[in-house]
Backbone bond lengths (Angstrom), bond angles and torsions (degrees), N, CA, C in turn:
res aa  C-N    CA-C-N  psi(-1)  N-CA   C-N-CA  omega(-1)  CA-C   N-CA-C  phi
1 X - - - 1.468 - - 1.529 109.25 -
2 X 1.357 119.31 150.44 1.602 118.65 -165.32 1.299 104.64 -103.58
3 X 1.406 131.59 135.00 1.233 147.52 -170.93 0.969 129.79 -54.89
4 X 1.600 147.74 96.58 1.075 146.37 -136.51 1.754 112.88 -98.69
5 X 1.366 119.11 114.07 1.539 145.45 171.61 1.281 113.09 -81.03
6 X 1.786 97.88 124.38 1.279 104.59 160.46 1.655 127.41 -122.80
7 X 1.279 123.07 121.88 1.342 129.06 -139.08 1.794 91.91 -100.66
8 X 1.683 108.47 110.00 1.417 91.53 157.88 1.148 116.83 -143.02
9 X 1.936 97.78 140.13 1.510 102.10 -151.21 1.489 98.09 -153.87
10 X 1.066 115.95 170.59 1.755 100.25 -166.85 2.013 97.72 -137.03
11 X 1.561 98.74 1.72 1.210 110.27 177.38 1.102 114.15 -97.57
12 X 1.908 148.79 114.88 1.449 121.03 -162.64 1.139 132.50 -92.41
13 X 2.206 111.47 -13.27 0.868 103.50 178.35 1.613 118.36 -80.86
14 X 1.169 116.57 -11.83 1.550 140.92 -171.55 1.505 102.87 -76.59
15 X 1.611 108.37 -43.42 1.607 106.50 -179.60 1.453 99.58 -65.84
16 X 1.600 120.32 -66.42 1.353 116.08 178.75 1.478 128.07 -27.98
17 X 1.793 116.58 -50.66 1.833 113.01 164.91 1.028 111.85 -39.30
18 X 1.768 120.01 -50.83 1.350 107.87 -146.01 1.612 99.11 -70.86
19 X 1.251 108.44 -38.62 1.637 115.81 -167.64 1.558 107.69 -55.41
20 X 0.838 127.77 -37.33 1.904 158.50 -144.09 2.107 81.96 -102.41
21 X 1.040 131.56 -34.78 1.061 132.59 -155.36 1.952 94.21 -96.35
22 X 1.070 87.36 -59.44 2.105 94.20 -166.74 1.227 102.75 -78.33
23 X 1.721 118.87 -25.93 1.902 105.21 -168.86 1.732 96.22 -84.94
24 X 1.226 125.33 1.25 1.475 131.18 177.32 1.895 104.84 -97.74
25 X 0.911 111.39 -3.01 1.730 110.77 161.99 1.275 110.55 -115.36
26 X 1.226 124.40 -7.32 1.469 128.25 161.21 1.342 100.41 111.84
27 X 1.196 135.35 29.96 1.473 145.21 156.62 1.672 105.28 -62.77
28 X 1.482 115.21 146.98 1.512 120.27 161.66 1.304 127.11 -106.37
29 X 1.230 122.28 89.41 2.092 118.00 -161.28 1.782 82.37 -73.47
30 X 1.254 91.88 123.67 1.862 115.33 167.38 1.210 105.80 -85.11
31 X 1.567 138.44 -19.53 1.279 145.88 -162.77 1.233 121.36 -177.27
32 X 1.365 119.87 147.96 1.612 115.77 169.18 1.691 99.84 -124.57
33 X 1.319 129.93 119.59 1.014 127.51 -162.15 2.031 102.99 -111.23
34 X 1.276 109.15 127.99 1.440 97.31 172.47 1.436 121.78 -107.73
35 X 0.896 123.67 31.03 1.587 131.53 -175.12 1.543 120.40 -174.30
36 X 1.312 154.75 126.14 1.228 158.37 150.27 1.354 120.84 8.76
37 X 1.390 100.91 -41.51 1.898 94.81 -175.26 1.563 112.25 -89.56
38 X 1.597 97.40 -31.59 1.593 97.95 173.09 1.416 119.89 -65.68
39 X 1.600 108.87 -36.50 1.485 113.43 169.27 1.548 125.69 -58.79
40 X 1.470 102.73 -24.44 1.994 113.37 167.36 1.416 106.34 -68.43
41 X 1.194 125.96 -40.58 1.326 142.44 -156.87 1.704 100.20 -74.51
42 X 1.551 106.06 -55.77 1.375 110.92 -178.07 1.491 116.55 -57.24
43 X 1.356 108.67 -42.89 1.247 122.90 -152.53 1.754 103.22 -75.60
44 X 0.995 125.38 -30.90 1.539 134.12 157.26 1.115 115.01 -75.48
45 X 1.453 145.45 -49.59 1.307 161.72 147.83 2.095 108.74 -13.29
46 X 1.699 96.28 -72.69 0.989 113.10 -158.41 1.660 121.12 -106.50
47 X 1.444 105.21 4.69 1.097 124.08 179.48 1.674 116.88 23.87
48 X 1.709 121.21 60.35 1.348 123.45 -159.74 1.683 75.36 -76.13
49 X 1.744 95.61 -174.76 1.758 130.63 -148.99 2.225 83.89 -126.91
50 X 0.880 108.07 -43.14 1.387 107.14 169.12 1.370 118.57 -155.69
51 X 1.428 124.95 -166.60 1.441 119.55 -155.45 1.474 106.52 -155.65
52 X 1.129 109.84 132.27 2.407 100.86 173.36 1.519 83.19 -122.84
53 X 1.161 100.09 110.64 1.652 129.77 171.56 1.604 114.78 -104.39
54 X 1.544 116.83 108.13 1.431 136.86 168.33 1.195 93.46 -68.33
55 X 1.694 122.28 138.92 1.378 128.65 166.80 1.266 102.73 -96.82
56 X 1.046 129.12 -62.69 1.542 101.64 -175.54 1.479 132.71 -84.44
57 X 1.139 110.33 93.39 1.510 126.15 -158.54 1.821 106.80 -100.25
58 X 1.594 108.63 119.78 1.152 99.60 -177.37 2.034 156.13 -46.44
59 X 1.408 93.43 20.09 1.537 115.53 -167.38 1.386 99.14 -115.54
60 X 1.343 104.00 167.70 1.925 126.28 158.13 1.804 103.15 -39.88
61 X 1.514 114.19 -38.24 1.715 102.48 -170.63 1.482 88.45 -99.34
62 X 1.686 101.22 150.50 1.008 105.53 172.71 1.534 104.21 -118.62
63 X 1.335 114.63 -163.15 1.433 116.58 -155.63 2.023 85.73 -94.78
64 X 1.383 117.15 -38.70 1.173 95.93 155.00 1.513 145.66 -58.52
65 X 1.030 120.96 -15.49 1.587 124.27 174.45 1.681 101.17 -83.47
66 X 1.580 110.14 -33.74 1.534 111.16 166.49 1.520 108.17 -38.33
67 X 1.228 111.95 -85.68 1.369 138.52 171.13 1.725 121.19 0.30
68 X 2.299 89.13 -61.64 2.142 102.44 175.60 1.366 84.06 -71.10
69 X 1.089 154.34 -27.66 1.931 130.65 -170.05 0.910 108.07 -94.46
70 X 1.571 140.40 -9.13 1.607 129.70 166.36 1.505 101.57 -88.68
71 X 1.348 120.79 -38.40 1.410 126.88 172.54 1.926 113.12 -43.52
72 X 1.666 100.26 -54.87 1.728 106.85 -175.48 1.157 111.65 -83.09
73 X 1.259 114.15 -33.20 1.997 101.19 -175.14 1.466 100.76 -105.07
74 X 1.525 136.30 -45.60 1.096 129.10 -130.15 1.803 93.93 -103.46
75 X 1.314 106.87 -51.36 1.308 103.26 -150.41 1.362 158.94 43.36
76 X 1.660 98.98 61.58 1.389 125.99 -133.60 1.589 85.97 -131.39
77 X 1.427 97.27 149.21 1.749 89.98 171.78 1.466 128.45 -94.05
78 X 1.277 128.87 141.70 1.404 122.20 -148.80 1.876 93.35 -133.26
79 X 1.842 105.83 135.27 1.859 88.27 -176.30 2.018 81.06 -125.35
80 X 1.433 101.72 125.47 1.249 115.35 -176.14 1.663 113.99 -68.99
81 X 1.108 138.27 107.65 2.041 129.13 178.94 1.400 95.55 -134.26
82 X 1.091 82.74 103.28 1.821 128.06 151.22 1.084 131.20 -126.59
83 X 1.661 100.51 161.01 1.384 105.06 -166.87 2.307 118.45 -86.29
84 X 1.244 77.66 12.47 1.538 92.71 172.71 1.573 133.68 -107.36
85 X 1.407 120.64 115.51 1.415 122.56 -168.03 1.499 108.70 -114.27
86 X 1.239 141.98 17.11 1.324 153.99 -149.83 1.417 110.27 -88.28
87 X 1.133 139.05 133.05 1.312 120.36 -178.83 1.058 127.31 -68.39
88 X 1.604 127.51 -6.61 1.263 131.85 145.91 1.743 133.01 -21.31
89 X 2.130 85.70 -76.35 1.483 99.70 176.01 1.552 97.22 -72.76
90 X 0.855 115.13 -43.42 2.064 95.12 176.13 1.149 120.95 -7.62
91 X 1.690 103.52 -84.39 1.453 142.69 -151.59 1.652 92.59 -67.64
92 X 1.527 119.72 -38.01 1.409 121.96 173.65 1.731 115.71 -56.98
93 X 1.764 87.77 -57.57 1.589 82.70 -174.13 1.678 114.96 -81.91
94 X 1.658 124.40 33.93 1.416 122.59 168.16 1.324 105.02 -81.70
95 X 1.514 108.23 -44.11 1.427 122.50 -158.49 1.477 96.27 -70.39
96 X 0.954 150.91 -12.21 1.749 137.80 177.66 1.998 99.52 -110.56
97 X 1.217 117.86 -10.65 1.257 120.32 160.33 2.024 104.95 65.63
98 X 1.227 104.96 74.08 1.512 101.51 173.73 1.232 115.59 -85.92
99 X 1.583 122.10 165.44 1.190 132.86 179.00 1.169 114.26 -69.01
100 X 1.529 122.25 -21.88 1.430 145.62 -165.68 1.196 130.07 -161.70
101 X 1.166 119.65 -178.20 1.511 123.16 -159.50 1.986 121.97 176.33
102 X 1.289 97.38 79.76 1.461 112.70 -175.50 1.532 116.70 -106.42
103 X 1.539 87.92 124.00 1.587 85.72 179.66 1.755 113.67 -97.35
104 X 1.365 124.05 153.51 1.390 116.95 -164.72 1.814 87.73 -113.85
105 X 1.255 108.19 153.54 2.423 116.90 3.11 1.397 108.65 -87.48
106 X 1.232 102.95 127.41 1.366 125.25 -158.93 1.681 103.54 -87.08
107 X 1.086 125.62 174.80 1.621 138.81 -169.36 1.636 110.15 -121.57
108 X 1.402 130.72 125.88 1.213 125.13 178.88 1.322 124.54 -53.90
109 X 0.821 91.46 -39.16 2.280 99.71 169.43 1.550 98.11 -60.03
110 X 1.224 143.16 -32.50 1.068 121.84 -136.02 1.658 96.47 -101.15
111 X 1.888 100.51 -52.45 1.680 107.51 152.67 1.713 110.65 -5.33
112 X 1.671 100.74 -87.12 1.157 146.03 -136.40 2.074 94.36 -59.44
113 X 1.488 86.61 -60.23 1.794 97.74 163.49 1.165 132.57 -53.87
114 X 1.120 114.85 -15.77 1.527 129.79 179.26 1.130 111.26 -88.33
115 X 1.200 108.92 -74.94 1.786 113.64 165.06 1.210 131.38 -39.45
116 X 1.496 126.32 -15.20 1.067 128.33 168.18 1.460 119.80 -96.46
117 X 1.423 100.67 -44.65 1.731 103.14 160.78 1.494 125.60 -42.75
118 X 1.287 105.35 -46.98 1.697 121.96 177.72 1.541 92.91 -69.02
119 X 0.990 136.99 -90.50 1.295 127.75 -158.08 1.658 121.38 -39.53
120 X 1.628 112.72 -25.52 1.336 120.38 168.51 1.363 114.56 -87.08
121 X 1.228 93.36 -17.03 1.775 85.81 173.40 1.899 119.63 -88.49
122 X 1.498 90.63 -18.40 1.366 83.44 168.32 1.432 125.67 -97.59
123 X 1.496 121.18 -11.54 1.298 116.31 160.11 2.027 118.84 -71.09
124 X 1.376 114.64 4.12 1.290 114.33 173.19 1.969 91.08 -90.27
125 X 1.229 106.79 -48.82 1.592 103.72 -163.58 1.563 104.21 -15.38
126 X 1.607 101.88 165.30 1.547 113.16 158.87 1.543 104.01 -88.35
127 X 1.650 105.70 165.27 1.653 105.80 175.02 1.399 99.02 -73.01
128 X 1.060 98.64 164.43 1.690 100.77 172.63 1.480 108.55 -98.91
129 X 1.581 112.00 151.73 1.360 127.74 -137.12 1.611 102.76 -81.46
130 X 1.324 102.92 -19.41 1.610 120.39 -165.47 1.663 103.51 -94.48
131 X 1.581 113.15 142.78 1.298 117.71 -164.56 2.274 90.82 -79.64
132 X 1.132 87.21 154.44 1.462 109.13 167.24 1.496 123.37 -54.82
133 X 1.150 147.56 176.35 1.907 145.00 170.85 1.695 80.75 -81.31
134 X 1.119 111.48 -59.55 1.403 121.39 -154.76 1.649 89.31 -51.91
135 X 1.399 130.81 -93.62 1.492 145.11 163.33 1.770 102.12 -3.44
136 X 0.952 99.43 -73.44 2.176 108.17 171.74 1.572 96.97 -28.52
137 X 1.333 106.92 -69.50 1.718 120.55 -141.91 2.057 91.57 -74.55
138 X 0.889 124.26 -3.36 1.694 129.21 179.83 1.756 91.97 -79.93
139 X 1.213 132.65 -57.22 1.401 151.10 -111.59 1.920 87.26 -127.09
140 X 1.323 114.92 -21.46 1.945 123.49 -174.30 1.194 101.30 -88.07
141 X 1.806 137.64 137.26 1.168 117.20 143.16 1.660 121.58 -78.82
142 X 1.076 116.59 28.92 1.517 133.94 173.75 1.390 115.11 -139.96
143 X 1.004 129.84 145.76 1.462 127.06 -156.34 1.891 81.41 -92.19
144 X 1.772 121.79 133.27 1.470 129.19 153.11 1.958 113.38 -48.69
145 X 1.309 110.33 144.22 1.149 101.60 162.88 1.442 109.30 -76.59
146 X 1.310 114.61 176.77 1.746 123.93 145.65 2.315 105.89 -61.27
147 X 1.043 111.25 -52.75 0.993 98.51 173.04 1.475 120.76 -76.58
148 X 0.907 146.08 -7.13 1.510 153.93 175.64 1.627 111.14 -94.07
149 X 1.254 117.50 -43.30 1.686 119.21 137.86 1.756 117.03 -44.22
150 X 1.065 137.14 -44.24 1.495 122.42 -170.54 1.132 105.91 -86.47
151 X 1.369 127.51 -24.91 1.781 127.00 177.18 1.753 73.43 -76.55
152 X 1.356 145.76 -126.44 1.450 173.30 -178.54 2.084 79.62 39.31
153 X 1.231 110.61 -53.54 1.000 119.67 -154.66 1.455 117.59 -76.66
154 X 1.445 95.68 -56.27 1.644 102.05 151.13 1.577 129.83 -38.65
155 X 1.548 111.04 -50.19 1.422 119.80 -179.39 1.823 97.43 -71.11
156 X 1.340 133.25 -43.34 0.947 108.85 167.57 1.555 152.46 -39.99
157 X 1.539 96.90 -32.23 1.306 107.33 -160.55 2.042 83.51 -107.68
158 X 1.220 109.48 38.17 1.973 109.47 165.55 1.292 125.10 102.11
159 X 1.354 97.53 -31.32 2.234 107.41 178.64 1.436 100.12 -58.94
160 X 1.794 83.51 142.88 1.480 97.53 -175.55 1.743 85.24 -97.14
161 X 1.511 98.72 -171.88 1.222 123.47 163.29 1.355 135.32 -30.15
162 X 1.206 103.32 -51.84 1.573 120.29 -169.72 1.346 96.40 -101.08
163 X 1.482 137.51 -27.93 1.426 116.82 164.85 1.839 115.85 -82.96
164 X 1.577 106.52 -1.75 1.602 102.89 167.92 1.372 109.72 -89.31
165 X 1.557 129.93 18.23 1.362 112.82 178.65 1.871 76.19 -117.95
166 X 0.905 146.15 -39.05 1.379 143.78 -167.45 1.183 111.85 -56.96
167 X 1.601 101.99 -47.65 1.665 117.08 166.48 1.594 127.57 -35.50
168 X 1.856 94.88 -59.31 1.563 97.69 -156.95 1.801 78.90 -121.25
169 X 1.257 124.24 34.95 1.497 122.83 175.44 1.696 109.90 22.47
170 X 1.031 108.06 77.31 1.770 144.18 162.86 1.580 134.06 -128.65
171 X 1.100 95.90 129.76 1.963 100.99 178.68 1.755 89.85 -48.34
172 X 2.314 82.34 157.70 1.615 93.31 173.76 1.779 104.91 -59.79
173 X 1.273 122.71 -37.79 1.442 151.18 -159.62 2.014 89.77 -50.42
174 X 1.593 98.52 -68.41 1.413 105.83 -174.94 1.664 114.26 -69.94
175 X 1.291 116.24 -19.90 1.633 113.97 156.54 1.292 121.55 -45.59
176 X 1.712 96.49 -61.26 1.800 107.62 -170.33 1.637 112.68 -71.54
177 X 1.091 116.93 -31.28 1.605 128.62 158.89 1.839 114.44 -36.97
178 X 1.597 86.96 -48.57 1.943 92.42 -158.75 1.707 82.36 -73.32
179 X 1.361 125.93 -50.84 1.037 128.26 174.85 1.613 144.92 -14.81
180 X 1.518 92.73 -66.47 1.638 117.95 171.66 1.598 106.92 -67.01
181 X 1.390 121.82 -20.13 1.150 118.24 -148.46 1.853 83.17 -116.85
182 X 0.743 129.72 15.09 1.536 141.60 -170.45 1.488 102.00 -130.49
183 X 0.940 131.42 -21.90 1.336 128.32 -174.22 1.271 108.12 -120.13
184 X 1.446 126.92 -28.35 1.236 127.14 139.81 1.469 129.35 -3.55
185 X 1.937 90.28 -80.15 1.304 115.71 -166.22 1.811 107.20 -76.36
186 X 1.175 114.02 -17.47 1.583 103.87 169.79 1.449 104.14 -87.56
187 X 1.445 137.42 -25.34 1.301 126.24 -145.97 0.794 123.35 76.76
188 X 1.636 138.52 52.35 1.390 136.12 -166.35 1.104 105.99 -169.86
189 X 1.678 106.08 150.13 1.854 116.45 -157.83 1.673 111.61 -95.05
190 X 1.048 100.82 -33.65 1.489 117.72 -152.45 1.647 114.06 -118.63
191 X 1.612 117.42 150.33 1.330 103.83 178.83 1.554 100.13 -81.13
192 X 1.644 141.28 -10.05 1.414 124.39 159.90 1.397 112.37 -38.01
193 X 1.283 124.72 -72.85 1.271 157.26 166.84 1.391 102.72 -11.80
194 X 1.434 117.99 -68.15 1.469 121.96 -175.13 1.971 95.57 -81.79
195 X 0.760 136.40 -49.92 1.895 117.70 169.73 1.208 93.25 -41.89
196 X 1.033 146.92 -58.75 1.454 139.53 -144.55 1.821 95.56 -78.62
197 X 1.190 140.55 -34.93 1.150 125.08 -156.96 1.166 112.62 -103.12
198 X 1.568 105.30 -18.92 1.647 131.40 172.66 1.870 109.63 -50.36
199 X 1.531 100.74 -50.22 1.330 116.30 -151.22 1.950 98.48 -78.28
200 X 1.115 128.11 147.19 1.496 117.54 172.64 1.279 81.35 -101.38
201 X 1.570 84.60 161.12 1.751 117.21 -168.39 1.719 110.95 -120.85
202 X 1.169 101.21 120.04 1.557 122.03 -159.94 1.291 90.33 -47.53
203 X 1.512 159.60 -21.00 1.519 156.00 -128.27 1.784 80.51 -108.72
């Protein structure tokens, strides 16, 4: 089955190449997304296999905030082409760690190399250590939200309190709320308790 692309780009004739470019090596674009929210939308929707993410995309989301939500829920590989090489956006786009990195106007080989590198590089990855929403929600007698998973997840990996409202910009009030109602739904008292149930177990 051919690997499913999701194109987001806020430029159309540029989205159109790229599409025109990968469905001619036998790629499947599931979507062409022109803005941030449509690209959230797709990306749950359409569950693509990888992603060519424009950073500077004309809305409030940028192609970096794209980037922390394929990073927290999806974990999908994403190759960033833009028209910016500055050491600014650099140093920005290290910290979300893409598969790639094309600057435009870009070259069809270069697309083409990327996407394939990324996609082999993510079938070497390790799984990641942390159970899935899906994996969670087997193990809940209440189904987890998506947002009640990214705090769960956050608190896993050490944030206290006051850096989980900084995080997902929420009162302490609406922390301890998502909280009770998270520990609830597993049966469990303690944030030990929830690290512990978070983590898969090598057995």
């Amino acid at each position: 089955m051919s690997k499913k692309i999701l194109i987001v780009e806020d430029e159309p004739i540029i989205a159109e190449d790229l599409s025109i470019i990968v469905q001619k090596e036998g790629y499947q674009v599931i979507g062409i997304a022109n803005d941030g929210s449509t690209a959230m939308d797709m990306l749950y929707s359409q569950q693509p296999d990888i992603v060519l993410l424009d950073i500077a995309l004309s809305t409030a989301i940028s192609g970096f905030d794209v980037a922390e939500v394929i990073n927290t829920k999806y974990q999908i590989p994403f190759i960033f082409i833009t028209s910016f090489s500055d050491k600014h956006t650099l140093e920005k786009a290290k910290d979300v760690y893409p598969h790639g990195y094309i600057v435009k106007p870009f070259k069809k080989r270069d697309i083409l190399a990327n996407i394939e590198i990324a996609l082999h590089r993510n079938q070497l990855k390790p799984t990641s250590i942390y159970r899935s929403l899906e994996e969670l929600n087997t193990l809940a007698n209440q189904n987890i939200s998506m947002k009640e998973y990214e705090i769960l997840l956050d608190l896993t990996k050490g944030k206290s309190n006051q850096e989980l409202c900084d995080l997902h910009f929420i009162s302490m009030n609406t922390v301890k709320t998502h909280l009770k109602r998270i520990f609830s739904k597993l049966d469990i008292k303690t944030r030990v308790q929830a690290i512990a149930i978070m983590i898969r177990s090598e057995g």
